[in-house]
PDB file of N, CA, C and O in Angstrom:
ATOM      1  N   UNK A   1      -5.728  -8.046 -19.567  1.00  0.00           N
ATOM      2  CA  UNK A   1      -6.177  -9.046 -18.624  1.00  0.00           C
ATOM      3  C   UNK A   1      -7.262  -9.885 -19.255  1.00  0.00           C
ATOM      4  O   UNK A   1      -8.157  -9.406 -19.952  1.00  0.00           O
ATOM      5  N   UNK A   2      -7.087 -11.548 -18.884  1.00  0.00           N
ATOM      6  CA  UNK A   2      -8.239 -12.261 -19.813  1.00  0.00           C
ATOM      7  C   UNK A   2      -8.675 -12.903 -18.683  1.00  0.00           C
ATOM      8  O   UNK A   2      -8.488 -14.119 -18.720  1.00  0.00           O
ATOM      9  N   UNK A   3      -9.191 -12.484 -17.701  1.00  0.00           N
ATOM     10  CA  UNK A   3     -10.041 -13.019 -16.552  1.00  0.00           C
ATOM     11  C   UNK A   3     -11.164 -14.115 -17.236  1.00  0.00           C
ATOM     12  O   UNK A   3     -11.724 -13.979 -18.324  1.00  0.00           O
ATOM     13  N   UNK A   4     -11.244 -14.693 -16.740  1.00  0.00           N
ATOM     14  CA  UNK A   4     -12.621 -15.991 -16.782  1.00  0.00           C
ATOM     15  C   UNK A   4     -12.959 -16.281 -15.389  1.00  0.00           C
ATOM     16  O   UNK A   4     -12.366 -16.375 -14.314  1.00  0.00           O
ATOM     17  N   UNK A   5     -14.895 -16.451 -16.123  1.00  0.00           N
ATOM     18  CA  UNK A   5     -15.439 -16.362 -15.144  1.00  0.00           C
ATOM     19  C   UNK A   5     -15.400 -17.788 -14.473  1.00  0.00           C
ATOM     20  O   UNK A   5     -15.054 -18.672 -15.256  1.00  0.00           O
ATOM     21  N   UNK A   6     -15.596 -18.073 -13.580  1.00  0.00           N
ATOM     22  CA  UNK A   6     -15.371 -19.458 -12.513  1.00  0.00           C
ATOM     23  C   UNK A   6     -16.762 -19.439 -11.886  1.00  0.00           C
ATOM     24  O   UNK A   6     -17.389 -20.497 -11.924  1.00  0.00           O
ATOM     25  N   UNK A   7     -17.292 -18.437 -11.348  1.00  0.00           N
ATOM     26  CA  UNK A   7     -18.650 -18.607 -10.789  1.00  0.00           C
ATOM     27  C   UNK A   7     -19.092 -17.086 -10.491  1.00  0.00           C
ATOM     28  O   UNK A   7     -18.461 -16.053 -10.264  1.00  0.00           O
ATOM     29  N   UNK A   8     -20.890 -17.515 -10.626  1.00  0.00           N
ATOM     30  CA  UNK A   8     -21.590 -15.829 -10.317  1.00  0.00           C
ATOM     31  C   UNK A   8     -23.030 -16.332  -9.696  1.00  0.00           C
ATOM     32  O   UNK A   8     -23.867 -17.021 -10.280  1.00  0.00           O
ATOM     33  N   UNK A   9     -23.083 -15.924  -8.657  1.00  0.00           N
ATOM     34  CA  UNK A   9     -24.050 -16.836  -7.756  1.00  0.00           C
ATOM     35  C   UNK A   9     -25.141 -15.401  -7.597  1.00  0.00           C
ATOM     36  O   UNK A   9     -24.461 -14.375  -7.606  1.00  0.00           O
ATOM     37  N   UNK A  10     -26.646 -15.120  -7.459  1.00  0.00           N
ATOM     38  CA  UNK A  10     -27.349 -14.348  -7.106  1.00  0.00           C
ATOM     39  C   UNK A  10     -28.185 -14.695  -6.378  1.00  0.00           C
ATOM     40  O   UNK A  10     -29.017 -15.469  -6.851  1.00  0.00           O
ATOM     41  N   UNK A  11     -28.355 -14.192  -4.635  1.00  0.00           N
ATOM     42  CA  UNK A  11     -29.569 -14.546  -3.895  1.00  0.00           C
ATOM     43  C   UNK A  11     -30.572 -13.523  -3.732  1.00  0.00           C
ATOM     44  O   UNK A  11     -30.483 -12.729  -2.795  1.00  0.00           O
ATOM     45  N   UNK A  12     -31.551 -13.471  -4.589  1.00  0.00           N
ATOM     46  CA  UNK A  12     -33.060 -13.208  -5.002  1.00  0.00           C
ATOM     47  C   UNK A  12     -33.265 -12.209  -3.225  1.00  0.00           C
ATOM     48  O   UNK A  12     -33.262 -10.980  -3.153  1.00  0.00           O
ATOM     49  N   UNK A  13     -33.389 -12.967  -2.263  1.00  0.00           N
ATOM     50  CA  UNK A  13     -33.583 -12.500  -1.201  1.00  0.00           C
ATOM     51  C   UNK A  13     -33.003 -11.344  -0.600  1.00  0.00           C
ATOM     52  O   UNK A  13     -33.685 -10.341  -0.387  1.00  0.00           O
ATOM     53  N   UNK A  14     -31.715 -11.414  -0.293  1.00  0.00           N
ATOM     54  CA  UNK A  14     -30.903 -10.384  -0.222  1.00  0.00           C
ATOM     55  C   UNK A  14     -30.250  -9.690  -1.211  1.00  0.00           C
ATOM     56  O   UNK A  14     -29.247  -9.049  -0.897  1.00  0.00           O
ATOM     57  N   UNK A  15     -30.694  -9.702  -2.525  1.00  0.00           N
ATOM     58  CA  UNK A  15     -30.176  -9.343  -4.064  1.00  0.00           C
ATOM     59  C   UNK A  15     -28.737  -9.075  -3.652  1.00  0.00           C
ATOM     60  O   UNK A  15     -28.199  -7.974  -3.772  1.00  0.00           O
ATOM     61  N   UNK A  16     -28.299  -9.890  -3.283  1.00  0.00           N
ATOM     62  CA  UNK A  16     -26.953  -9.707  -3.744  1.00  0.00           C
ATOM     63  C   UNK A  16     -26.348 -10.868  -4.666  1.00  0.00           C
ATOM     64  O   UNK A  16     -26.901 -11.967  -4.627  1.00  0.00           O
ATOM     65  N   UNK A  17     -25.001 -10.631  -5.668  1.00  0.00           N
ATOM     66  CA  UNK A  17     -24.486 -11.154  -6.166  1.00  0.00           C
ATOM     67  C   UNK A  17     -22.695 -11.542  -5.716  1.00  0.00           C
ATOM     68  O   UNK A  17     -21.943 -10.796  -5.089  1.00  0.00           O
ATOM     69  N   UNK A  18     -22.379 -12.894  -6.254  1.00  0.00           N
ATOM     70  CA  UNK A  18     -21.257 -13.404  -5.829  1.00  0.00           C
ATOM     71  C   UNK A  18     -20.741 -13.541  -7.386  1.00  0.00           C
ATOM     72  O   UNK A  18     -21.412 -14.018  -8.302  1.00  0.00           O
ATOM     73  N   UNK A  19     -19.103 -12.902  -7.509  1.00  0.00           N
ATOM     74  CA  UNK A  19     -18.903 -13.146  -9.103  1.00  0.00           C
ATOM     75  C   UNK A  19     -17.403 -13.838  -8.444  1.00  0.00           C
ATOM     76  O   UNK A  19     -16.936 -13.513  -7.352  1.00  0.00           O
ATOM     77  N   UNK A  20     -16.942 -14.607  -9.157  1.00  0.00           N
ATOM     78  CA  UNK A  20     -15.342 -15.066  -8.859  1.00  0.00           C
ATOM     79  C   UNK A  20     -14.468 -15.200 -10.696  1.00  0.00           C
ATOM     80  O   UNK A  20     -14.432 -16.014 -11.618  1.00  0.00           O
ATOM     81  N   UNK A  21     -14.031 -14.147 -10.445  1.00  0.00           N
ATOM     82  CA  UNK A  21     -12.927 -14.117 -11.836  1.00  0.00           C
ATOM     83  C   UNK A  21     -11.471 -14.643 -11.606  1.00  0.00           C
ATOM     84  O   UNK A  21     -10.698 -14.078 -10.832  1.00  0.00           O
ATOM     85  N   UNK A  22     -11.135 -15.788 -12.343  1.00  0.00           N
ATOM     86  CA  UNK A  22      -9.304 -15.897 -12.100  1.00  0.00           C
ATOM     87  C   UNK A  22      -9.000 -15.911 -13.306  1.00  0.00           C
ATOM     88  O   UNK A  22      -9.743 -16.141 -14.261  1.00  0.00           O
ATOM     89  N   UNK A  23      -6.919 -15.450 -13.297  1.00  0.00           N
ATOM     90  CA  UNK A  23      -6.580 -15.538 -14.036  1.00  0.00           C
ATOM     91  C   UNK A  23      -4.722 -16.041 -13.684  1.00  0.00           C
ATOM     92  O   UNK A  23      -4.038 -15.919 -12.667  1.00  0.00           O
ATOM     93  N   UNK A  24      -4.480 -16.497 -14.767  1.00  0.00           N
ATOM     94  CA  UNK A  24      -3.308 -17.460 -14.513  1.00  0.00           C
ATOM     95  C   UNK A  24      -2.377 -16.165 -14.545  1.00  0.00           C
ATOM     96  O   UNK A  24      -2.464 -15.349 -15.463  1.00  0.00           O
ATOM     97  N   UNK A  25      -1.352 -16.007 -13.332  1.00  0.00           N
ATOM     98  CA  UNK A  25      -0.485 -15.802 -13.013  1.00  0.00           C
ATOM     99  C   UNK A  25       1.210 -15.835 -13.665  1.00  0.00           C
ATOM    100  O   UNK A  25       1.948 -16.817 -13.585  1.00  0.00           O
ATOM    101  N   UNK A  26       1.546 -14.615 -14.257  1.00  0.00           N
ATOM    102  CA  UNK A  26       3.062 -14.673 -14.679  1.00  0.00           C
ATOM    103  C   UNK A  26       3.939 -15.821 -13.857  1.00  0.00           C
ATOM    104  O   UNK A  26       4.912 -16.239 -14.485  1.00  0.00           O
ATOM    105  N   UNK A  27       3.720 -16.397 -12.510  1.00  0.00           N
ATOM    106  CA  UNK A  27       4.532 -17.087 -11.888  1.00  0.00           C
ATOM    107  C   UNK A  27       4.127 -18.466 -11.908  1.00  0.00           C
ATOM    108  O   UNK A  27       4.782 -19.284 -11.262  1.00  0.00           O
ATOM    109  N   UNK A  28       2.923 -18.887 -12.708  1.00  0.00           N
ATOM    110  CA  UNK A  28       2.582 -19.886 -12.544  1.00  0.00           C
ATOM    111  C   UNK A  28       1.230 -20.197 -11.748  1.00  0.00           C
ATOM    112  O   UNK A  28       0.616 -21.220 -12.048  1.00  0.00           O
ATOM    113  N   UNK A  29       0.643 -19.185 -10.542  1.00  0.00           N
ATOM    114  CA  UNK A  29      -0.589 -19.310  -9.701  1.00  0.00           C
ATOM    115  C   UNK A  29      -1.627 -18.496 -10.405  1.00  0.00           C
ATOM    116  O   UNK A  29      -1.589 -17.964 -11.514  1.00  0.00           O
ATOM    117  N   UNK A  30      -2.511 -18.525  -9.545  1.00  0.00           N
ATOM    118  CA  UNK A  30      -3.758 -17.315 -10.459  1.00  0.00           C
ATOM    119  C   UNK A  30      -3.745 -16.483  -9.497  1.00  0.00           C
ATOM    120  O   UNK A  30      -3.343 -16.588  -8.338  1.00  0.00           O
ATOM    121  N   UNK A  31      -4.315 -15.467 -10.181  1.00  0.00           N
ATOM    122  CA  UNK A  31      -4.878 -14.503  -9.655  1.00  0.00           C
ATOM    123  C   UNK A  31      -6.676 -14.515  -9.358  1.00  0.00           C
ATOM    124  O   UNK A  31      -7.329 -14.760 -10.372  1.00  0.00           O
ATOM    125  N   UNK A  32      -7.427 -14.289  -8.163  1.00  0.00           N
ATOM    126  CA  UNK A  32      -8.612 -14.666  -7.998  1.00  0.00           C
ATOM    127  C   UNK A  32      -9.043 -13.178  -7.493  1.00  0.00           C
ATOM    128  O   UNK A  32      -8.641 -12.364  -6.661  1.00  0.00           O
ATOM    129  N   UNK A  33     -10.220 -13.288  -8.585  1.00  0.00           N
ATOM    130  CA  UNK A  33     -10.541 -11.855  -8.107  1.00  0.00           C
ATOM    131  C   UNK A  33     -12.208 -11.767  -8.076  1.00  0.00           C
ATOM    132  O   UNK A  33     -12.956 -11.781  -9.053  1.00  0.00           O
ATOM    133  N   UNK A  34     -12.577 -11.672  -6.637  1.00  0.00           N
ATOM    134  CA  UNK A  34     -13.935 -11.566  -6.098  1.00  0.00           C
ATOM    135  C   UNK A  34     -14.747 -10.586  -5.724  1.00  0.00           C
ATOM    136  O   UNK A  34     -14.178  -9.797  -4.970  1.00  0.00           O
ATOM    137  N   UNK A  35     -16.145 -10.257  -6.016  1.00  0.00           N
ATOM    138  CA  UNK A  35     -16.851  -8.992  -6.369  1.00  0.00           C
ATOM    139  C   UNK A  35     -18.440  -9.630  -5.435  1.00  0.00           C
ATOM    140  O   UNK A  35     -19.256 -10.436  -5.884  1.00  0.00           O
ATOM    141  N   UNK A  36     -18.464  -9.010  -4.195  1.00  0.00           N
ATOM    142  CA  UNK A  36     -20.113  -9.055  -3.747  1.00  0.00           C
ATOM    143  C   UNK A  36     -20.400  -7.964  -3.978  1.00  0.00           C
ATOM    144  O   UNK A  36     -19.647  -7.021  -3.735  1.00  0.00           O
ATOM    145  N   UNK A  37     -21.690  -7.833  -4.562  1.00  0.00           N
ATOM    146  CA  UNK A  37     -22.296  -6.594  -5.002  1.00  0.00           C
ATOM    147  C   UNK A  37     -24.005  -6.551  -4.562  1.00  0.00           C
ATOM    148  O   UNK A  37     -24.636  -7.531  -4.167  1.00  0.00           O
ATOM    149  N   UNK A  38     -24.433  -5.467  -4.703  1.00  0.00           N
ATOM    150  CA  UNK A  38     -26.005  -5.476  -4.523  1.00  0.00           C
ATOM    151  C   UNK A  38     -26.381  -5.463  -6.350  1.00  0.00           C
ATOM    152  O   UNK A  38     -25.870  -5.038  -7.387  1.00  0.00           O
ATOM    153  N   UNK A  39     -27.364  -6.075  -5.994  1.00  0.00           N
ATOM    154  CA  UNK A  39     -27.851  -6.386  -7.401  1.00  0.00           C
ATOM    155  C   UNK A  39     -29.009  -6.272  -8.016  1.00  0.00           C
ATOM    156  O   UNK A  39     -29.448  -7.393  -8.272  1.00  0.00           O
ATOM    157  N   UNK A  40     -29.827  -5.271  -8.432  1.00  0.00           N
ATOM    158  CA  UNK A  40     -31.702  -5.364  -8.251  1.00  0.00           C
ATOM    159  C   UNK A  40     -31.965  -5.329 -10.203  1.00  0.00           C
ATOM    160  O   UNK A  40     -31.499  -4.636 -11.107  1.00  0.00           O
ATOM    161  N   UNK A  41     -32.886  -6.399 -10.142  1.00  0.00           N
ATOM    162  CA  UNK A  41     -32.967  -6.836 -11.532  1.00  0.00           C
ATOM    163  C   UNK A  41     -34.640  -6.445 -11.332  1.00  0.00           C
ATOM    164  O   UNK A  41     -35.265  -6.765 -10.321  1.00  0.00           O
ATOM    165  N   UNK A  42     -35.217  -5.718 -12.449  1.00  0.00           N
ATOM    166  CA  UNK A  42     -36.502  -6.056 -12.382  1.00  0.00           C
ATOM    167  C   UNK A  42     -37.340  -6.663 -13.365  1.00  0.00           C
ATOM    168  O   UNK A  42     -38.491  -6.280 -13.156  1.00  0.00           O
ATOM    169  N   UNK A  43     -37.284  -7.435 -14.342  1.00  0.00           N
ATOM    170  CA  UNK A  43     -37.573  -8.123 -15.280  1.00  0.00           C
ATOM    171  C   UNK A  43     -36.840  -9.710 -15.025  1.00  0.00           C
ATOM    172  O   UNK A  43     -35.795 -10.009 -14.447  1.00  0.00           O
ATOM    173  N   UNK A  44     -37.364 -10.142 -15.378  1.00  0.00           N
ATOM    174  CA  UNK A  44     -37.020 -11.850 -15.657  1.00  0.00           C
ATOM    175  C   UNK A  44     -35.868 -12.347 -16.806  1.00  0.00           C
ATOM    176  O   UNK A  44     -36.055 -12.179 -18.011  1.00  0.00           O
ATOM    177  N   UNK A  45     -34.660 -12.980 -16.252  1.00  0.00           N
ATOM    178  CA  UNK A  45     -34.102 -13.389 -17.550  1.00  0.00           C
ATOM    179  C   UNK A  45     -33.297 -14.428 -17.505  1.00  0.00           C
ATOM    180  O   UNK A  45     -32.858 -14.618 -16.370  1.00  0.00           O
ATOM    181  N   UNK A  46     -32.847 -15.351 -18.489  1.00  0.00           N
ATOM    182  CA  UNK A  46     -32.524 -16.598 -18.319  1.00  0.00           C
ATOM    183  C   UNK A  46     -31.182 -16.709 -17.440  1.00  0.00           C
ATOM    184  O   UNK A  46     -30.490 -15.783 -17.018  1.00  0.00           O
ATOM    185  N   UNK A  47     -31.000 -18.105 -17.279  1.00  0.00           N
ATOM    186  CA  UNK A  47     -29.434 -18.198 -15.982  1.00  0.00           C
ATOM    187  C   UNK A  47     -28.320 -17.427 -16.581  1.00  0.00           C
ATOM    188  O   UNK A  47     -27.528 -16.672 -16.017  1.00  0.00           O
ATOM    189  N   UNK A  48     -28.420 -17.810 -18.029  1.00  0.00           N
ATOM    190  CA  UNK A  48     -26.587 -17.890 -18.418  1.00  0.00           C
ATOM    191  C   UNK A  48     -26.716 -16.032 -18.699  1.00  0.00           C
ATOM    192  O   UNK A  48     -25.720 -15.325 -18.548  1.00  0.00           O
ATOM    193  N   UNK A  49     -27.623 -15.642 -18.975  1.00  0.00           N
ATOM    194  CA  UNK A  49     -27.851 -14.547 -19.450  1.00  0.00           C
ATOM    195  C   UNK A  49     -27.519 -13.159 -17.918  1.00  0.00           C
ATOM    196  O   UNK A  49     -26.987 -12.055 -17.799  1.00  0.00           O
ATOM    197  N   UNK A  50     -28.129 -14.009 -17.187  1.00  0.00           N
ATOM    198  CA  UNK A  50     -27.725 -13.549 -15.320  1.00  0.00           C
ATOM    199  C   UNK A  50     -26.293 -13.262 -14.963  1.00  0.00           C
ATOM    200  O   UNK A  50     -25.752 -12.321 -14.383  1.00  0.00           O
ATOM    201  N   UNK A  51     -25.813 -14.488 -15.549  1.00  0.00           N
ATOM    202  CA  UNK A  51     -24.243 -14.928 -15.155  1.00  0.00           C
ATOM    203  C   UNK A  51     -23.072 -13.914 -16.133  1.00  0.00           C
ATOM    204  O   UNK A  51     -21.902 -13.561 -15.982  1.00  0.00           O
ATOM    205  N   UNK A  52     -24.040 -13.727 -17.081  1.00  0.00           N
ATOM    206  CA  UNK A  52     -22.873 -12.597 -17.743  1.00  0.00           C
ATOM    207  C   UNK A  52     -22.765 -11.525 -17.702  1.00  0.00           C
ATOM    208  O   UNK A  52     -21.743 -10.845 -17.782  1.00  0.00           O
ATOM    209  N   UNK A  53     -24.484 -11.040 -17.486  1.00  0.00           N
ATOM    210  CA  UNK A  53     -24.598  -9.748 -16.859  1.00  0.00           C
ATOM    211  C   UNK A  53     -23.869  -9.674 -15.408  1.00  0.00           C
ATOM    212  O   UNK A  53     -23.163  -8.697 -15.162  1.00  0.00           O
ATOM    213  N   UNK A  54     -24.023 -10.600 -14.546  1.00  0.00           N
ATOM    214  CA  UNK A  54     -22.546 -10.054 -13.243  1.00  0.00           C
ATOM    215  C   UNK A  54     -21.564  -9.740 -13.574  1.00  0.00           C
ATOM    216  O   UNK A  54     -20.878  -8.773 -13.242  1.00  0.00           O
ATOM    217  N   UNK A  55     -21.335 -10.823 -14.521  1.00  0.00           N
ATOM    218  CA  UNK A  55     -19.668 -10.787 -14.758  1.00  0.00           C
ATOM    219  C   UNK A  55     -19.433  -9.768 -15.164  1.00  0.00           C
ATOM    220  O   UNK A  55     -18.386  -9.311 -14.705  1.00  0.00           O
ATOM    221  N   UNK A  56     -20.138  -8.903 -16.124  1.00  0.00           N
ATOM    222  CA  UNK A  56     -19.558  -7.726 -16.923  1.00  0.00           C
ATOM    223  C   UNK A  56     -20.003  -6.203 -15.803  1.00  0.00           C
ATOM    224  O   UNK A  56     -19.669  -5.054 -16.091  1.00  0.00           O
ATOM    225  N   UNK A  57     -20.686  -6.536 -14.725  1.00  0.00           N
ATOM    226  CA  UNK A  57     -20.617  -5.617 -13.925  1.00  0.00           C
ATOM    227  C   UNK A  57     -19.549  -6.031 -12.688  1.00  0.00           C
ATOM    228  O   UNK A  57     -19.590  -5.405 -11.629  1.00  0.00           O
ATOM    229  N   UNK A  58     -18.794  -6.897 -12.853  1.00  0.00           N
ATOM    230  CA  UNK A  58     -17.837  -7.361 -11.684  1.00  0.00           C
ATOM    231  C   UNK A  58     -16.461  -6.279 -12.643  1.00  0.00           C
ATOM    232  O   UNK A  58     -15.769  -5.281 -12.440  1.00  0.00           O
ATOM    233  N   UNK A  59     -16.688  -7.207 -13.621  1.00  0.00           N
ATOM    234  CA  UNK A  59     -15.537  -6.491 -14.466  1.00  0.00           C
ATOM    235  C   UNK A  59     -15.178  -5.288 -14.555  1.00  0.00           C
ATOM    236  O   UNK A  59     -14.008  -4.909 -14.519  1.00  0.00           O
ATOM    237  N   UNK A  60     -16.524  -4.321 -14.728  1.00  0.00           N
ATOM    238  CA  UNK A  60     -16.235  -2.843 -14.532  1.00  0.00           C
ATOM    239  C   UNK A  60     -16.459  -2.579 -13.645  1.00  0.00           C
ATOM    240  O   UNK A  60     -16.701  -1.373 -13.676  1.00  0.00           O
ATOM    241  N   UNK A  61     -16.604  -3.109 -12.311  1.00  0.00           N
ATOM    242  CA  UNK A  61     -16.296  -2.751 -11.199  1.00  0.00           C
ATOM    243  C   UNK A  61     -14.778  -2.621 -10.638  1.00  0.00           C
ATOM    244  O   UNK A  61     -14.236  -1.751  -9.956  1.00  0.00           O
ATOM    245  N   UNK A  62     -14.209  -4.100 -11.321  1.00  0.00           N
ATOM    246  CA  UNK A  62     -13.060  -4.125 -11.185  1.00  0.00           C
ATOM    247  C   UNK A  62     -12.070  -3.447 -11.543  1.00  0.00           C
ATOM    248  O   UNK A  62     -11.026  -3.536 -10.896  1.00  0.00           O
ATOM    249  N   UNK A  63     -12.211  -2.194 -13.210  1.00  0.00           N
ATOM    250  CA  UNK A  63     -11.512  -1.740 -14.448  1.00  0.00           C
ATOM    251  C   UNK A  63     -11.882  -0.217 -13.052  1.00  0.00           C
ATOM    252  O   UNK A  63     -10.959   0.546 -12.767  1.00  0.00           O
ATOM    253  N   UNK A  64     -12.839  -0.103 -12.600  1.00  0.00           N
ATOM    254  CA  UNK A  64     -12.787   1.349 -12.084  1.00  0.00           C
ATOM    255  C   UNK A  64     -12.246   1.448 -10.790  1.00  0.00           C
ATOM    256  O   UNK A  64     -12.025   2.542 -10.272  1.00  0.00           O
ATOM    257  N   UNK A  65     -11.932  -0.028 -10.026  1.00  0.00           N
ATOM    258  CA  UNK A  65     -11.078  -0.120  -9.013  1.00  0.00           C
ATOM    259  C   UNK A  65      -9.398   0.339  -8.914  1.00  0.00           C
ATOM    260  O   UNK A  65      -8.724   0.929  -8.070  1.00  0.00           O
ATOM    261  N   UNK A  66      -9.062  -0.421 -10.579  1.00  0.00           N
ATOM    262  CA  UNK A  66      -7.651  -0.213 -10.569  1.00  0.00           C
ATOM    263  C   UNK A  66      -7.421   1.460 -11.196  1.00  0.00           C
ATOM    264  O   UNK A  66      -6.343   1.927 -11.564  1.00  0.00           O
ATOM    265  N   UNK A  67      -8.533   2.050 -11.190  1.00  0.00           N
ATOM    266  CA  UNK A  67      -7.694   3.615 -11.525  1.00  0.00           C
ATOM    267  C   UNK A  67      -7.917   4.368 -10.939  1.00  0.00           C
ATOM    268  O   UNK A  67      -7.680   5.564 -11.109  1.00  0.00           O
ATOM    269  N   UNK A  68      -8.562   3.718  -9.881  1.00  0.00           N
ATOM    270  CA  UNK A  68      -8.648   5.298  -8.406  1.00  0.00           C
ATOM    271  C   UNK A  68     -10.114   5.624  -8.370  1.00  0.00           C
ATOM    272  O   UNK A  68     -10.474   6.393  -7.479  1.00  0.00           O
ATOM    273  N   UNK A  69     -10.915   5.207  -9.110  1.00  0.00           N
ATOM    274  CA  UNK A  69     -12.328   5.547  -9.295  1.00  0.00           C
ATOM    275  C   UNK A  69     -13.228   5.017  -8.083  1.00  0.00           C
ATOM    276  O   UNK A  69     -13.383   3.796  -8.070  1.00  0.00           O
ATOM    277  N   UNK A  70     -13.857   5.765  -7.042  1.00  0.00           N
ATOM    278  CA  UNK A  70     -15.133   4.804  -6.330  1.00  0.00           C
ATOM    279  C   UNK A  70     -16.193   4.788  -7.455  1.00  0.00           C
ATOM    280  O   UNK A  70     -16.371   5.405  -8.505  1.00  0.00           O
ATOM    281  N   UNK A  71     -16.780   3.863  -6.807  1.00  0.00           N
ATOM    282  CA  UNK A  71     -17.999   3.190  -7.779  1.00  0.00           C
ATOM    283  C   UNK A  71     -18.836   3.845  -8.156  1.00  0.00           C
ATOM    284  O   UNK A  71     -19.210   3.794  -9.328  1.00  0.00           O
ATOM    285  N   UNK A  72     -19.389   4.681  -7.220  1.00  0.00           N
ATOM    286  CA  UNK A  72     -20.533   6.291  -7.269  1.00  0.00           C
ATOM    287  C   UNK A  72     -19.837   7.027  -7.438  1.00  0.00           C
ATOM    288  O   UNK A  72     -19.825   7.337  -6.247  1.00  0.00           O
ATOM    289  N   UNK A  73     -19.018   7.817  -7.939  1.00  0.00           N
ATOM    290  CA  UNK A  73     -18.724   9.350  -7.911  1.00  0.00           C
ATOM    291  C   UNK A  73     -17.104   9.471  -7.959  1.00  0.00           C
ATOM    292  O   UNK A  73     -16.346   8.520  -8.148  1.00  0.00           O
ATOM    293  N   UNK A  74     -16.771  10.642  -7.781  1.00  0.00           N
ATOM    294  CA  UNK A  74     -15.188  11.086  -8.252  1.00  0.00           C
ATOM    295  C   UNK A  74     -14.115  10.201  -8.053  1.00  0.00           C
ATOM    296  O   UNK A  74     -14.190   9.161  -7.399  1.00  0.00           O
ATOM    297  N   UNK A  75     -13.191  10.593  -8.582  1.00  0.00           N
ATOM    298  CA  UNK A  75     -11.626   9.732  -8.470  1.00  0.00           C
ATOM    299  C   UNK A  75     -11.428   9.792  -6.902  1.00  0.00           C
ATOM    300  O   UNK A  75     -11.814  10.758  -6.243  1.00  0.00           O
ATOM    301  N   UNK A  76     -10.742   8.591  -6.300  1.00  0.00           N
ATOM    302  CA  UNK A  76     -10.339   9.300  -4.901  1.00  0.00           C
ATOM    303  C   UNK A  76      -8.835   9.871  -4.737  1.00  0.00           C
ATOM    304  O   UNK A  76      -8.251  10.055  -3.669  1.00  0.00           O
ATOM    305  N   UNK A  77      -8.255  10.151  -6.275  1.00  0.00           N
ATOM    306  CA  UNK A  77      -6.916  10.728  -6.400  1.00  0.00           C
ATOM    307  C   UNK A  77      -6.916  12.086  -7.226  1.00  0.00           C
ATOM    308  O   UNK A  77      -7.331  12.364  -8.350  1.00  0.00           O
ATOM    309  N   UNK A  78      -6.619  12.434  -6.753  1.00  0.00           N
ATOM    310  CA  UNK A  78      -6.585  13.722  -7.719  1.00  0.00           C
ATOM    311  C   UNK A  78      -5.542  14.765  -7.784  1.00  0.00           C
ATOM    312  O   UNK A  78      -4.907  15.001  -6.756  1.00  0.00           O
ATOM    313  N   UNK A  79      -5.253  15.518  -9.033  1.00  0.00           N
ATOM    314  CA  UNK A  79      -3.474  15.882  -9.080  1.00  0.00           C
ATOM    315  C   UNK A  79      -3.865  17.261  -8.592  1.00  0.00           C
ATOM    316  O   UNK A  79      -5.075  17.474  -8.670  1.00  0.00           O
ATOM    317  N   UNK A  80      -3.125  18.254  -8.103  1.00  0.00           N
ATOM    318  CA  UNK A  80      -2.478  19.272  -7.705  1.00  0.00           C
ATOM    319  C   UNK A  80      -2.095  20.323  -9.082  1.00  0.00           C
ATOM    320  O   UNK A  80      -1.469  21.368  -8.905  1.00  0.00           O
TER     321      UNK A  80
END
């Protein structure tokens, strides 16, 4: 998957973050794939530097979505 990022928005106030990843579609459409997250930064750091750090926590948010993983703690599948 070669997702690109489109936008990653962070409001300071409610630390949360907005990430939007698409990617072009075997049929011709994209695929859009969106991540609100809580987000607590405690040091200072530049925009673009912000924007990639979401992205790469949207991303592995996303990589532990598609294998059964919750975000905190165990698989929610498990074999027999």
């Amino acid at each position: 998957m070669a997702f690109r990022l489109v936008h990653a928005q962070y409001e300071r106030d409610s630390q949360r973050a907005y990430v939007e990843l698409r990617e072009q579609d075997a049929d011709g459409g994209e695929l859009i794939v969106t991540a609100i997250f809580t987000y607590r930064r405690t040091n200072s750091i530049s925009q673009g530097a912000l924007e990639q750090d979401l992205a790469t926590k949207a991303r592995h948010m996303m990589k532990r979505a598609s294998a059964g993983w919750p975000i905190g703690g165990r698989p929610l599948l498990t074999q027999l």
